[in-house]
C-alpha positions in Angstrom: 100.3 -62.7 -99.4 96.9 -62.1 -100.8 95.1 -63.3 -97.6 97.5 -60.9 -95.9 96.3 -58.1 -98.3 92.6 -59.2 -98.0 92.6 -58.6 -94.2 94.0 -55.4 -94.2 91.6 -53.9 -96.8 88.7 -55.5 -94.7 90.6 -53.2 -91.7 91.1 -50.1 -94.1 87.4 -50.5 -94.4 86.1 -50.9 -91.5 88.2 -48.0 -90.3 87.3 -45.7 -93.0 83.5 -46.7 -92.4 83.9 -46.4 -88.5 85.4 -42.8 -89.5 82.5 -41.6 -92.3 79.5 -42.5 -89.6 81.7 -41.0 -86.7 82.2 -37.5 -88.6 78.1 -36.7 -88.1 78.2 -37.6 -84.4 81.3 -35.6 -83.7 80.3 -32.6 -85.8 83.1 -32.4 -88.1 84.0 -29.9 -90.2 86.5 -32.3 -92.5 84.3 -32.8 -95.9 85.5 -35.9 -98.2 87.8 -33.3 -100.1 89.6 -32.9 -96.9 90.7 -36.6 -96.4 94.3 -37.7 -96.0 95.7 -39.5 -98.4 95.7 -43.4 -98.5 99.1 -43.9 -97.3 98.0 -41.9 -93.9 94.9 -44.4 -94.0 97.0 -47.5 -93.6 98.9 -46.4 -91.2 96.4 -44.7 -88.5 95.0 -48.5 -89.6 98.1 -50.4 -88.1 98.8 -47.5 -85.2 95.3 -47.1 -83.6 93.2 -49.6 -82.2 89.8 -49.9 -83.3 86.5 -48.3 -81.8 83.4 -49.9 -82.7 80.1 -47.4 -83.4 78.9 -45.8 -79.6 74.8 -45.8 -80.0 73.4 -42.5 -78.6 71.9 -42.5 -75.5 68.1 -43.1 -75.6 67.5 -40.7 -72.4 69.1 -37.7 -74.5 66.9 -38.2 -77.6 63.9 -36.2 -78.5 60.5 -37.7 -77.7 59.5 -39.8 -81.0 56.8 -37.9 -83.6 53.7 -40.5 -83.6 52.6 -40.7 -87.4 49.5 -41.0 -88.2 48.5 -42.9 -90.5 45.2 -41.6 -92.4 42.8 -44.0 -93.3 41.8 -44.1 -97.5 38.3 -43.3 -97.9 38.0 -43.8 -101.5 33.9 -43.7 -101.4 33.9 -40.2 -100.0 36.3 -38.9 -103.0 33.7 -40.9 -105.3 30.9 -39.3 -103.8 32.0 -35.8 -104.1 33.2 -36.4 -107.5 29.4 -37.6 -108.5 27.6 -35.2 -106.9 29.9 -32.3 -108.2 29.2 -33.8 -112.0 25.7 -35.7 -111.2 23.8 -32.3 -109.7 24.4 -30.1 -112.2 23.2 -32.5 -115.1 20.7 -33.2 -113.1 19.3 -29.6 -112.7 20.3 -29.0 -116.6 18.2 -32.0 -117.6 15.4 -31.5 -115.2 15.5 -27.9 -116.6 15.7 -28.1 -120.2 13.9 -31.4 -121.0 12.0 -32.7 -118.0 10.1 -28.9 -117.9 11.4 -28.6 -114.4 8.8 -31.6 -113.2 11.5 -32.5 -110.6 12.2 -29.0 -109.6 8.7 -28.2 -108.8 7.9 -31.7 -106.8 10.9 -31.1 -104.6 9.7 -27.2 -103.9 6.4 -28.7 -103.1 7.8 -31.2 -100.5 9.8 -28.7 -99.0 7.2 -26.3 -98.4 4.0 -28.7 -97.8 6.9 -29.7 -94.7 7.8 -26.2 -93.9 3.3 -25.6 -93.4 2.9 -29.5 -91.5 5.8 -28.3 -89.0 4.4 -24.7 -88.4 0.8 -26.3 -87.8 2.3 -29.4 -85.8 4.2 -27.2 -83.3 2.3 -23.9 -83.2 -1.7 -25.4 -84.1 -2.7 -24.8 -80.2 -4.5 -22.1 -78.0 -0.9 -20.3 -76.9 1.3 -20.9 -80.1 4.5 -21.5 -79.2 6.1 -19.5 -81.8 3.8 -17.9 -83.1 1.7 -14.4 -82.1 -1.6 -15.8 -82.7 -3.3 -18.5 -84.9 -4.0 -16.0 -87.4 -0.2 -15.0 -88.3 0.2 -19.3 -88.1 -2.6 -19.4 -90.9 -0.9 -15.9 -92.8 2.3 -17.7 -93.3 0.8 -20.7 -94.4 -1.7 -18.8 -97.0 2.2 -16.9 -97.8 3.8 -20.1 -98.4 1.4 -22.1 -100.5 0.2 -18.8 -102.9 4.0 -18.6 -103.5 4.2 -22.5 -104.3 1.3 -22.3 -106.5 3.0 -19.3 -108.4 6.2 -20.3 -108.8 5.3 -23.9 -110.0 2.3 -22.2 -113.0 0.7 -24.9 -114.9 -1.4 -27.5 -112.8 -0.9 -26.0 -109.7 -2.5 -23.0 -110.7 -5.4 -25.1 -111.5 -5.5 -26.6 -108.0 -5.2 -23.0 -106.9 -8.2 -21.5 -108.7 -10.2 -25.1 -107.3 -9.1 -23.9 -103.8 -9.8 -20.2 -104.4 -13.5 -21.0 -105.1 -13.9 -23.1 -102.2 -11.8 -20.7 -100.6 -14.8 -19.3 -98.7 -14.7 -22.2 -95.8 -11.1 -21.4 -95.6 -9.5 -18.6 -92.7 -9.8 -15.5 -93.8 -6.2 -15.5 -93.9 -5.9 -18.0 -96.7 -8.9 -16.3 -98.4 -7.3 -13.1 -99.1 -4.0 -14.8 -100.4 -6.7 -17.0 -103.1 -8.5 -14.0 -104.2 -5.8 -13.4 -106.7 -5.5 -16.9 -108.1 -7.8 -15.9 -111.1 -5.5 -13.6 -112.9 -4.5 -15.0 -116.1 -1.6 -17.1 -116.4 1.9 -15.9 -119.0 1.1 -17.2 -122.7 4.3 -19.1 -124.5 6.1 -18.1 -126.5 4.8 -18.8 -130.7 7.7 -21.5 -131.5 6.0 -23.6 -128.3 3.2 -23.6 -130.2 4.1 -24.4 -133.2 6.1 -27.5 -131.8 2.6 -28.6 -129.9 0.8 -28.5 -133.4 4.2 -30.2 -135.0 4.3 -33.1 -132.4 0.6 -33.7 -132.7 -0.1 -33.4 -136.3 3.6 -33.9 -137.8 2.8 -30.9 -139.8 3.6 -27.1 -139.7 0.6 -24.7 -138.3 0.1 -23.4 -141.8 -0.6 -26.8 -143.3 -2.9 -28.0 -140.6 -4.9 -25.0 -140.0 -4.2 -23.6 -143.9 -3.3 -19.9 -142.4 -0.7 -17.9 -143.9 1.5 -15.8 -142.6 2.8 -13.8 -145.5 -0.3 -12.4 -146.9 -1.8 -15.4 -149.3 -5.7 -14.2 -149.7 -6.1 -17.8 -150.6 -6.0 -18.7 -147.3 -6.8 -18.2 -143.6 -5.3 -15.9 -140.7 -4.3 -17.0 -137.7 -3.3 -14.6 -134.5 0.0 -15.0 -132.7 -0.6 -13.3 -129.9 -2.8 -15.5 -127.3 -6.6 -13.9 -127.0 -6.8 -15.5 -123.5 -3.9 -17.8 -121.3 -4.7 -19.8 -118.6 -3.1 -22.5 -116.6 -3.2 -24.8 -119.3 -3.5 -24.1 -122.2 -3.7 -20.6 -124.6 -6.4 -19.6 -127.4 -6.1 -17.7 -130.4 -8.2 -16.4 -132.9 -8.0 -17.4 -136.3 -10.1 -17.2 -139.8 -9.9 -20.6 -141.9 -10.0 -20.6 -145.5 -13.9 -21.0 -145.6 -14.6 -18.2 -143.6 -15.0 -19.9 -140.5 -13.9 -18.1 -137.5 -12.7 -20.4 -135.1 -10.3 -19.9 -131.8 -7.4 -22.4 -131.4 -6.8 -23.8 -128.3 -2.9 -25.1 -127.6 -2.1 -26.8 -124.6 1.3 -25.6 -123.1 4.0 -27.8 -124.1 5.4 -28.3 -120.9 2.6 -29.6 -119.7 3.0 -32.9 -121.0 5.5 -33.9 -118.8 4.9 -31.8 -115.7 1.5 -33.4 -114.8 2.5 -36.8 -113.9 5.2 -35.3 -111.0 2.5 -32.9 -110.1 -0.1 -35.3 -109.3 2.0 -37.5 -108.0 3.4 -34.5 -105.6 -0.3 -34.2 -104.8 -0.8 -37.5 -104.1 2.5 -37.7 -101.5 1.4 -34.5 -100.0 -2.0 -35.5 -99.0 -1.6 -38.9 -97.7 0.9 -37.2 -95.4 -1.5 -34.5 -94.3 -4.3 -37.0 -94.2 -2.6 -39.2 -91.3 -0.2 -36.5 -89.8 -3.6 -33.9 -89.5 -6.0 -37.2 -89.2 -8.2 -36.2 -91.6 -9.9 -38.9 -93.8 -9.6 -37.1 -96.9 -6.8 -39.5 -98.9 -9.2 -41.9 -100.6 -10.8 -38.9 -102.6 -7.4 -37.8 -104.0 -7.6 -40.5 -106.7 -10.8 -39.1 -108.1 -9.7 -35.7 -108.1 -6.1 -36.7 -109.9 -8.4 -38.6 -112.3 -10.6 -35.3 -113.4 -7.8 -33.1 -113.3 -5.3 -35.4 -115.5 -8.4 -35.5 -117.9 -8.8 -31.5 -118.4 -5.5 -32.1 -120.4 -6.9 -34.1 -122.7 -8.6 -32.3 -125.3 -10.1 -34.9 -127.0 -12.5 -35.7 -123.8 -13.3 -32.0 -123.9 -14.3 -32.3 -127.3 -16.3 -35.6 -126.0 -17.8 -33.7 -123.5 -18.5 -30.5 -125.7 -20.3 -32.4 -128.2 -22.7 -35.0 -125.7 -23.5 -31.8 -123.9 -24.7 -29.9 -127.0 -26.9 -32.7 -127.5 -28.1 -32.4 -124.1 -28.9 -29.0 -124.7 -30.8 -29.9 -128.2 -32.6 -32.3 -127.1 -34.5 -30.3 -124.0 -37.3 -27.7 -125.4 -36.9 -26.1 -122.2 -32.9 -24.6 -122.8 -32.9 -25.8 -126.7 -33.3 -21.8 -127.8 -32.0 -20.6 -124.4 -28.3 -22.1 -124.0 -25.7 -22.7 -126.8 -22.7 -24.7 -126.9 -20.0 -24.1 -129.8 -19.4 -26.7 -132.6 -16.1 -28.1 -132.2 -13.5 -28.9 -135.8 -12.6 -33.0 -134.8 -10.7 -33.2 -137.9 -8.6 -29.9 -136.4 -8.4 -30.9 -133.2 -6.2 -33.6 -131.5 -4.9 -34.5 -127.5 -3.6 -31.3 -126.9 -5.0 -28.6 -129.3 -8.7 -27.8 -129.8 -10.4 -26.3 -132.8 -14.0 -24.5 -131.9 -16.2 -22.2 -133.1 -15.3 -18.7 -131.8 -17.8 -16.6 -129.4 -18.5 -13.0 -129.9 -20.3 -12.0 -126.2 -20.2 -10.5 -123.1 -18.5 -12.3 -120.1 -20.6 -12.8 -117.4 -19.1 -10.4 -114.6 -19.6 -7.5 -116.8 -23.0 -6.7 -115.7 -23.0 -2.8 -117.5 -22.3 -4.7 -120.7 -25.4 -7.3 -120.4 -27.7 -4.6 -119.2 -26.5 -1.2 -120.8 -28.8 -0.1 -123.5 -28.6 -2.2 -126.8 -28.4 -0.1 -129.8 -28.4 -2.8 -132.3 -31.8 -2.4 -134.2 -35.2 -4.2 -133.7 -35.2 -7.6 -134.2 -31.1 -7.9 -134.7 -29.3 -9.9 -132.1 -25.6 -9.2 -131.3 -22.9 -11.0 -133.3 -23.4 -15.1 -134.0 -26.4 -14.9 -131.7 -29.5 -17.2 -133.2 -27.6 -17.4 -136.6 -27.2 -13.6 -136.5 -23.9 -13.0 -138.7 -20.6 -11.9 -137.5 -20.7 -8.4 -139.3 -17.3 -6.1 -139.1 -17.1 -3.0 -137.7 -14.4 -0.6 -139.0 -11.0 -2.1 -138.5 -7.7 -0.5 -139.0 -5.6 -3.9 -138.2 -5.0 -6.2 -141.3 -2.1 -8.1 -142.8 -0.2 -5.4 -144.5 0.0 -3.8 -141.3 1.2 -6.2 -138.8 5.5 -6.4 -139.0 6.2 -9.9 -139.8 9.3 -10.0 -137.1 6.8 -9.2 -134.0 4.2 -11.9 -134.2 3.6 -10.5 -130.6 2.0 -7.5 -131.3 -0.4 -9.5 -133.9 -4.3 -8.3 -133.5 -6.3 -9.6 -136.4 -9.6 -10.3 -135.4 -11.9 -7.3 -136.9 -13.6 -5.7 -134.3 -17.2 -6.1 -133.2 -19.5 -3.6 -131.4 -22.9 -3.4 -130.3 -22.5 -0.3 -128.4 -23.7 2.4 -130.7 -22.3 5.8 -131.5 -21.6 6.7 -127.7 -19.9 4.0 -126.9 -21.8 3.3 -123.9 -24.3 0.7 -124.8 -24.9 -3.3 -124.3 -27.2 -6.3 -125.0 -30.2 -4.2 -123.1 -31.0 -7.8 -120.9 -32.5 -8.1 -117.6 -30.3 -10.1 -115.4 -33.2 -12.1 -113.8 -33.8 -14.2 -117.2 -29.8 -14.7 -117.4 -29.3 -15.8 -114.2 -32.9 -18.3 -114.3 -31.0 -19.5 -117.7 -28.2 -20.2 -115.7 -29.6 -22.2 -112.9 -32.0 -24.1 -115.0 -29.1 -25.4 -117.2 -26.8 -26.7 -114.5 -29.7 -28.2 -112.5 -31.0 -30.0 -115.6 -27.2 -31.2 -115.6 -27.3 -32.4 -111.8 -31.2 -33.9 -111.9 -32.1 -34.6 -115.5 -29.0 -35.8 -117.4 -26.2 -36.9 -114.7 -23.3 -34.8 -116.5 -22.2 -31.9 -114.6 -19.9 -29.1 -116.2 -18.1 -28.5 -112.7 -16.1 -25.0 -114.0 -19.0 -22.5 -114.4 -17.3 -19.3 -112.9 -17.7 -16.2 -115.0 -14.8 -16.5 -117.3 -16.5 -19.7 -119.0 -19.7 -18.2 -119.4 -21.0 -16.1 -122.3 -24.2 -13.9 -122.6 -25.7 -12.7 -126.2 -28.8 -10.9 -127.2 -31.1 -13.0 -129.5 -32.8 -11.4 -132.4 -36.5 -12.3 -130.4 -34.4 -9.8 -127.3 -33.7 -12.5 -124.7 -30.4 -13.9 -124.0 -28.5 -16.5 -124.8 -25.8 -18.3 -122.6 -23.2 -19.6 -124.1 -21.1 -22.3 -122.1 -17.3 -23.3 -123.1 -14.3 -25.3 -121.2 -16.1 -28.6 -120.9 -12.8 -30.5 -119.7 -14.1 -30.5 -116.0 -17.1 -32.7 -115.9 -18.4 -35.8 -114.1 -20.4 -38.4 -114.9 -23.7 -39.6 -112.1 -24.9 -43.1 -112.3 -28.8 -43.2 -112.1 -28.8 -44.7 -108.6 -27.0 -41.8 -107.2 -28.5 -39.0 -109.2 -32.0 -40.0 -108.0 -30.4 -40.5 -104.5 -29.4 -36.7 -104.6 -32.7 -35.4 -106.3 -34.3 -37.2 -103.7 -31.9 -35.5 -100.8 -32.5 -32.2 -102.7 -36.1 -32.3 -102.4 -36.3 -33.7 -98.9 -33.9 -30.3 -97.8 -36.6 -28.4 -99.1 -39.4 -29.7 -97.3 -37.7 -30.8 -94.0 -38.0 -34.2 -94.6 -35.7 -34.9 -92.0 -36.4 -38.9 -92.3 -35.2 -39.2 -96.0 -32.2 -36.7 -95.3 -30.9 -39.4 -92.4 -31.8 -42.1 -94.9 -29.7 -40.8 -97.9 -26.6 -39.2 -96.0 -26.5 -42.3 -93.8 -25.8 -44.5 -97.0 -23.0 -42.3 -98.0 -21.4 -42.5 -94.8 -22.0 -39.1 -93.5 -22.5 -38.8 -89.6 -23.8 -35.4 -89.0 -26.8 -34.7 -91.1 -27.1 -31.4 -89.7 -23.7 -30.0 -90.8 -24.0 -31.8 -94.2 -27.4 -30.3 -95.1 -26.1 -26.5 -94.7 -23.1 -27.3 -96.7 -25.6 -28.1 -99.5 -28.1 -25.3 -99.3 -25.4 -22.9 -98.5 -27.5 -22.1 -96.3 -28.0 -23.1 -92.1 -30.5 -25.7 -92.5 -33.5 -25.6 -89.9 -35.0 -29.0 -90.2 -33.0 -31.0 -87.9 -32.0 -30.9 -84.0 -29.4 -28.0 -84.0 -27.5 -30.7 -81.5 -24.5 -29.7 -82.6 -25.0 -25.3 -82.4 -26.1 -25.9 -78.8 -23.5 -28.3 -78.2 -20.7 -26.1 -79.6 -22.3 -23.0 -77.4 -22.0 -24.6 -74.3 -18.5 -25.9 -74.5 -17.2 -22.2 -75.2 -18.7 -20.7 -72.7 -16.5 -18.6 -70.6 -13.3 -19.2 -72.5 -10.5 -16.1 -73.8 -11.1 -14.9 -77.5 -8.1 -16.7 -78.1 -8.9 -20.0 -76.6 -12.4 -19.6 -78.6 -10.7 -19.4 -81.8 -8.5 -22.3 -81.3 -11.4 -24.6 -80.1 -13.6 -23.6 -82.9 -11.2 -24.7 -85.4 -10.8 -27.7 -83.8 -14.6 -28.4 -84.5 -14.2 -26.8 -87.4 -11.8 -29.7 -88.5 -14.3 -32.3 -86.7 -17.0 -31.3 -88.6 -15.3 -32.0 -91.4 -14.2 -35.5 -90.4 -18.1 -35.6 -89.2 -19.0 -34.9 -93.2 -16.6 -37.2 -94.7 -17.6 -39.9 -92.2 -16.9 -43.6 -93.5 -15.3 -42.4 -96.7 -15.6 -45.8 -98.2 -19.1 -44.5 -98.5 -18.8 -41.0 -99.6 -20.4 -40.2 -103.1 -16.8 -38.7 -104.7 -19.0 -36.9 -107.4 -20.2 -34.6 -104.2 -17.1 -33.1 -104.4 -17.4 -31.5 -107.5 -20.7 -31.2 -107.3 -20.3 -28.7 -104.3 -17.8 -26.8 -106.4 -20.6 -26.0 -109.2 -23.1 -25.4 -106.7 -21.1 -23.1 -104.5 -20.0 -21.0 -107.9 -24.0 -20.7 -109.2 -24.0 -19.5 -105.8 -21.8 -16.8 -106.3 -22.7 -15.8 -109.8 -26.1 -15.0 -108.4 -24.9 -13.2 -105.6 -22.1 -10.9 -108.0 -25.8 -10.0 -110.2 -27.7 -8.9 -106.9 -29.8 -12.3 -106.4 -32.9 -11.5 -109.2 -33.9 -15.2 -109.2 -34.5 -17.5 -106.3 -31.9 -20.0 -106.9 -32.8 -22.5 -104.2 -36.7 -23.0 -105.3 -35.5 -23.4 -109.0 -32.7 -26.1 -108.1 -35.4 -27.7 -105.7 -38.0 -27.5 -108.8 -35.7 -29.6 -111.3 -35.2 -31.6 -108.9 -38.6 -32.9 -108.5 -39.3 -32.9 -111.9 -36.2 -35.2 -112.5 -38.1 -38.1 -110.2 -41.2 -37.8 -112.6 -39.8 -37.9 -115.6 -36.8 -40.3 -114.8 -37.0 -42.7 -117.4 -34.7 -45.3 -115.3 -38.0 -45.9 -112.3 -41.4 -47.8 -113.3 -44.2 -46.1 -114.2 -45.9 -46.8 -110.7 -42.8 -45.0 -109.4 -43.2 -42.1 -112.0 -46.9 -41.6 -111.3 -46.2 -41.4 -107.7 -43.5 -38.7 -108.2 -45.6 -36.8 -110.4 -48.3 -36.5 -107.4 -45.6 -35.6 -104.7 -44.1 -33.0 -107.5 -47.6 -31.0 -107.7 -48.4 -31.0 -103.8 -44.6 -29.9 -103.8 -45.0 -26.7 -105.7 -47.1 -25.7 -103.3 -44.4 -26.0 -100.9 -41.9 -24.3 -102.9 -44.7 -21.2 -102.8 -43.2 -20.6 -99.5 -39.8 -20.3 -100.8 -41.7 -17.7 -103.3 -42.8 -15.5 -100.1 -39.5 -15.2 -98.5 -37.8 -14.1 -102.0 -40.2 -11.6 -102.5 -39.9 -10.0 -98.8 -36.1 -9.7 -99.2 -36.9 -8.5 -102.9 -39.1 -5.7 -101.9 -36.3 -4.9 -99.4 -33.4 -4.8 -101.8 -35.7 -2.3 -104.2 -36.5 0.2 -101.5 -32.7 0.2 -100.3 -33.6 -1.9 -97.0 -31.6 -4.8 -97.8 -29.9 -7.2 -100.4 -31.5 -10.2 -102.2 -31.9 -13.4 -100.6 -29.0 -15.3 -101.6 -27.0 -11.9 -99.5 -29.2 -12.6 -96.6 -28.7 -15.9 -96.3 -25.0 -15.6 -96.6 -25.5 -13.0 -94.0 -27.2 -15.7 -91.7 -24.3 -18.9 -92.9 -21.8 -16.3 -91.9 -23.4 -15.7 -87.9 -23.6 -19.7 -87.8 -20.4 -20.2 -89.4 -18.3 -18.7 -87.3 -19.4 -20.7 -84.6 -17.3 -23.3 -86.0 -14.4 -21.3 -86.5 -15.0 -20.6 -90.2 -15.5 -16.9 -92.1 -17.4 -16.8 -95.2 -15.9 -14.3 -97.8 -17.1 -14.1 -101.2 -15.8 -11.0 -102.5 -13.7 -13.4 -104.5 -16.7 -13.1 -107.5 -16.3 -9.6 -107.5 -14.9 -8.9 -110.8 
């Protein structure tokens, strides 16, 4: 009975089963709700025979959906994730701590790429996309004044290096550097107070003792920046003693900007140097070295000081040249303490030679011991509104310009500019230390009570150091330009590695040099004959760049100092050509140069006595030198002409331009 009743309810429910998946097939309408009763169930169970599930037919069936399966790619989610978190912390940290050091080395990348493209694809007769060479050399002056702008600090520094060199440059690039001397945007006050703070661990008014409030008891100190440069800032300030001194505060992000921008440097020009082929990347060491020293102010102060006794120690600039006194115990790595200058810059030539209206025998302010006397002032403590240290101007003002207003220091510029050359020849021949930053800014004129001037020379971070073997090598080679001795010229460039003697000896005159074979003019002249203007200018500065590779040479060889050296040379240069030429700067150079091999105290004194014959039977020849001064002299003063220096600039331009090179100096003026 029970095994009867087991295999019916197996039937019932297999029936009931093959009914439920039957309904879907057959689209029926009966729901669950609508099923008969149990009783039916059984007996449709015994009545009907059983049908077994019909499988559709496979031909009738859609076509079958291929899924696809997308492969996990859990690195790229990662990625996306790090780069949407890791950039902006990045930038923020770069930003706000790292003084944008980052930042600045990846815009220099970018665009030193952007220039090496252009001049790789377009650096050829027919530019390929490109109107002309000139619009290839405009974009590239475009792109690197921008770079050197946007980044500030260091760069500007490398900009104002180029800008006076600029003159070998196209004129393209020239224009674009002409405005690389404008001064740089001061910081804000709390920068410098949190220079002073992280150098000293003390507040500005405790280190300096200034107030800020008014205590007579102590000093004053400016706000406001009395001069900003790429650097670092100045301001005035009177200590408690009386002592007027003028602050300089390196900008505090320059701390951690100029490791990533010498390094940026370094990267940039050991690409150029093998992408261009120029041997030029074994002197980017040297020049990283003097530049990361000109931010330490305790080797300015180093420099300041062995200068000044320099200057002391020769009768022959001891009451003509003064270097400021510098506060060690005031000054640390990045802020400076010296004694503050009352003169007139050296590009203001109305101001040195205007009338001087300060009495007999007086010489303007701190001149020969002359004291720093205060003219009427309406700016004082009680006047300045504490909440806008920016508007700050405490320094009493100082004039020798009389009643109208319209006077100066009433000095000739011939003794000025002879005060000038004598001191930075002494510096190449004489002593081996070379102040290589003598443009106009960093030089100061001042009336002495006796009526002739006194320079006054400050930023002494940018010097280098001679050794005796090579400073007599180049007083030799100095001398030897002057009286064609073409012999010792091959001798001396030779052992530097220098292959064209020609080339290298008007780069040093500044001036073509008409001793040697002129093999490479005529050379030059023949291969350009009957070429397009364009062509010309493209195969010019080709030579252009070969000359330079000609210089350099073997630049395992190559004296580095000459690099600097050039600079200071090139900017006497200039400063005698912005004051009309009144002294005959090559036969003074040439004359300490001589004198140096006499009195060197590192020959023997067969050596010396030698050299003191050759010096007077080379007077003589500097006579000559005399002669042509004096014809291009007369001419300047009846209106026929400029002074020599102008002439032979005149005469460098002519030859220059055969190699694909326009001299523009117009960069002193002003």
């Amino acid at each position: 009975m029970n095994h009867g009743f087991s295999c019916f309810s197996r039937a019932a429910s297999r029936h009931i089963s093959s009914n439920r998946l039957s309904y879907p097939l057959q689209k029926s309408k009966v729901t669950l709700q609508q099923q008969p009763p149990p009783s039916i169930i059984r007996r449709t169970a015994h009545s009907s025979q059983f049908s077994p599930l019909t499988p559709p037919d496979p031909t009738k069936l859609p076509k079958p959906k291929v899924r696809r399966l997308r492969k996990r790619r859990p690195w790229l989610r990662r990625t996306a994730v790090v780069l949407a978190i890791g950039l902006p912390s990045i930038y923020l940290y770069d930003r706000q701590i790292n003084a944008s050091s980052l930042t600045r080395s990846l815009r220099t990348f970018y665009t030193g790429l952007v220039i090496g493209l252009d001049y790789k694809i377009n650096f050829r007769a027919h530019p390929l996309f490109a109107g002309s060479i000139e619009d290839l050399h405009r974009r590239a002056a475009q792109r690197i004044f921008h770079l050197l702008r946007d980044n500030g600090g260091l760069y500007l520094k490398i900009g104002q290096a180029i800008a006076m060199q600029s003159a070998i440059l196209p004129p393209e690039f020239q224009k674009m550097f002409s405005r690389m001397f404008d001064d740089a945007t001061q910081n804000d006050w709390k920068d410098v107070e949190a220079v002073v703070r992280e150098d000293f661990g003390k507040s500005v008014e405790e280190v300096f003792g200034v107030s800020f409030t008014g205590d007579e008891s102590k000093g004053i100190m400016e706000r406001t920046a009395r001069a900003s440069a790429s650097v670092a800032q100045v301001h005035w300030a009177r200590l408690a003693d009386g002592s007027e001194v003028a602050i300089k505060v390196q900008k505090r992000e320059i701390a951690a900007q100029v490791g990533w921008d010498l390094w940026a440097f370094d990267v940039v020009a050991k690409i150029y140097s093998w992408w261009f082929d120029i041997p030029m990347y074994s002197l980017v060491p040297y020049i990283s070295e003097r530049l990361m020293l000109e931010t330490d102010f305790v080797n300015e102060a180093n420099n300041s000081e062995e200068m000044k006794a320099y200057v002391q120690g020769e009768p022959r600039l001891r009451n003509r040249v003064y270097i400021p006194k510098v506060y060690r115990e005031l000054s640390s790595k990045r802020v400076m303490v010296a004694e503050w200058i009352e003169g007139t810059r050296l590009w203001d030539k109305e101001g040195i030679t205007a009338s001087w209206y300060g009495g007999y025998g007086n010489g303007s302010p701190g001149a020969g011991g002359t004291p720093l006397k205060d003219a009427p002032s309406t700016s004082t403590i009680s006047s300045i509104p504490q909440n806008n240290p920016n508007n700050e101007k405490l320094k009493p003002d100082r004039s020798w310009q009389g009643r109208s207003g319209k006077g100066g220091l009433g000095l000739s510029l011939k003794p000025v500019m002879a005060t000038m050359v004598d001191l930075f020849s002494a510096q190449m021949f004489l002593w081996g230390l070379v102040h290589c930053d003598p443009h106009p800014g960093n030089i100061f004129i001042r009336r002495l009570p006796s009526g002739k001037p006194e320079l006054v020379l400050i930023d002494h971070g940018l010097y280098i150091r001679m050794s005796p073997e090579f400073k007599h090598q180049y007083s030799r080679f100095w001398k030897a330009l002057i009286s064609f001795d073409n012999d010792t010229i091959q001798e001396i460039v030779h052992s530097w590695g220098v292959n064209n003697a020609d080339i290298f000896a008007s780069a040093t005159l500044l001036r073509p040099y008409q001793g040697g074979d002129h093999s490479t003019t005529k050379h030059l002249s023949a291969e350009l004959q009957g070429k397009t203007e364009q062509e010309r200018a493209y195969e010019m500065q080709v030579k252009a760049r070969a000359g330079i590779k000609q210089i350099l040479g073997d630049e395992t060889k190559w004296p580095r100092e000459l690099i600097f050296i050039g600079r200071n040379l090139r900017i006497v240069q200039g400063n005698n050509q912005f004051l009309g030429s009144p002294v005959n700067r090559i036969k003074i150079t040439g004359l300490w140069a001589s004198r140096a091999l006499a009195e060197s105290r590192d020959l023997t004194f067969r050596e010396r006595a030698r050299n003191w014959g050759s010096h007077f039977i080379f007077r003589f020849v500097l006579f000559g030198t005399d002669i042509v001064w004096w014809y291009y002299r007369v001419k300047q003063l009846a209106g026929l002409g400029k002074g020599m220096d102008d002439e032979i600039e005149q005469v460098m331009k002519r030859t220059a331009k055969d190699f694909g090179v326009e001299l523009q100096h117009d960069i002193f003026d002003g």
